[in-house]
C-alpha positions as CSV (number, residue, x, y, z in Angstrom):
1,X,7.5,-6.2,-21.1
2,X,6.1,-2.6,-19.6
3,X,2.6,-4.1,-19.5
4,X,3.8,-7.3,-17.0
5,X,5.4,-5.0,-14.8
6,X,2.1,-2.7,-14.8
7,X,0.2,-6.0,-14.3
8,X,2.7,-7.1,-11.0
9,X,2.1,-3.6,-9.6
10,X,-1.2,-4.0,-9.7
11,X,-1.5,-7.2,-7.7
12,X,-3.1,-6.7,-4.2
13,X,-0.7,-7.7,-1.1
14,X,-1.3,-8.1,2.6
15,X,-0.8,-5.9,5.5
16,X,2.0,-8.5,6.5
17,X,3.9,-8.1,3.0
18,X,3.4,-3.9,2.8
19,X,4.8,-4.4,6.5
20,X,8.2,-6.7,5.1
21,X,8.2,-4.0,1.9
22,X,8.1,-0.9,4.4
23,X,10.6,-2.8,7.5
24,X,7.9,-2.0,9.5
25,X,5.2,-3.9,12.0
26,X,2.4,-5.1,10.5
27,X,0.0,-2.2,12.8
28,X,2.1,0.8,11.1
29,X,0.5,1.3,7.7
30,X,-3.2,0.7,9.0
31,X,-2.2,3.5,11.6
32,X,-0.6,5.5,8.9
33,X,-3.7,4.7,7.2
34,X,-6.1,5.7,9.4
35,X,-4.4,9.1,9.8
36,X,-4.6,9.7,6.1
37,X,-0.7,9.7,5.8
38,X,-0.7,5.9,3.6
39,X,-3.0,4.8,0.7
40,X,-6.2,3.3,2.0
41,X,-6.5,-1.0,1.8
42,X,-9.3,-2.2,-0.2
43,X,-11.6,-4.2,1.3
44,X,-12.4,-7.4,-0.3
45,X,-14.9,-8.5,2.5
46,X,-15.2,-8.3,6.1
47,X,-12.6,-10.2,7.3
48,X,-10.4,-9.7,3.8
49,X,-8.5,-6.3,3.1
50,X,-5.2,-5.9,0.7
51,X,-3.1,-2.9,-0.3
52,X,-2.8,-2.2,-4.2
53,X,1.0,-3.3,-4.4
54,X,1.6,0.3,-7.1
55,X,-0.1,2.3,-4.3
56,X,2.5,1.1,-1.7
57,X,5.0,2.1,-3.6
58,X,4.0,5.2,-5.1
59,X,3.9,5.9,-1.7
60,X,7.4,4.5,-1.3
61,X,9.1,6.3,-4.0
62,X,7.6,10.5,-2.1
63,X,5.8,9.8,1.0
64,X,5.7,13.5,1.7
65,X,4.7,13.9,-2.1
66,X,1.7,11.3,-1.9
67,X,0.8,13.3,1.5
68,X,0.4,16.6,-0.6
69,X,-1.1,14.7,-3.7
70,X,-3.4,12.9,-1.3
């Protein structure tokens, strides 16, 4: 059961589904981004980039705490 969870964590999501996780505009974490303050997305391809669903909320869970670790 541990290993499906791990495996649903690790799914990549789009900006528009970090932005419903976060209550946030869809801009805000590729700002945050950008600024070094929110894990990086990885991109696919040129026009395709997702966020590591575990990443977001790692983040989530000590986003002062991911700063310093970051």
């Amino acid at each position: 059961m541990a290993q499906q969870a791990t495996q649903a964590d690790d799914r990549l999501i789009t900006d528009k589904e970090v932005a419903h996780l976060l209550g946030a505009s869809r801009s805000w974490p590729w700002k945050l981004a950008r600024d070094g303050k929110f894990p990086k997305p990885i991109q696919l391809s040129a026009r395709c980039t997702r966020w590591r669903l575990s990443d977001v909320k790692e983040w989530m869970a000590d986003p002062q705490g991911w700063r310093d670790k970051h």
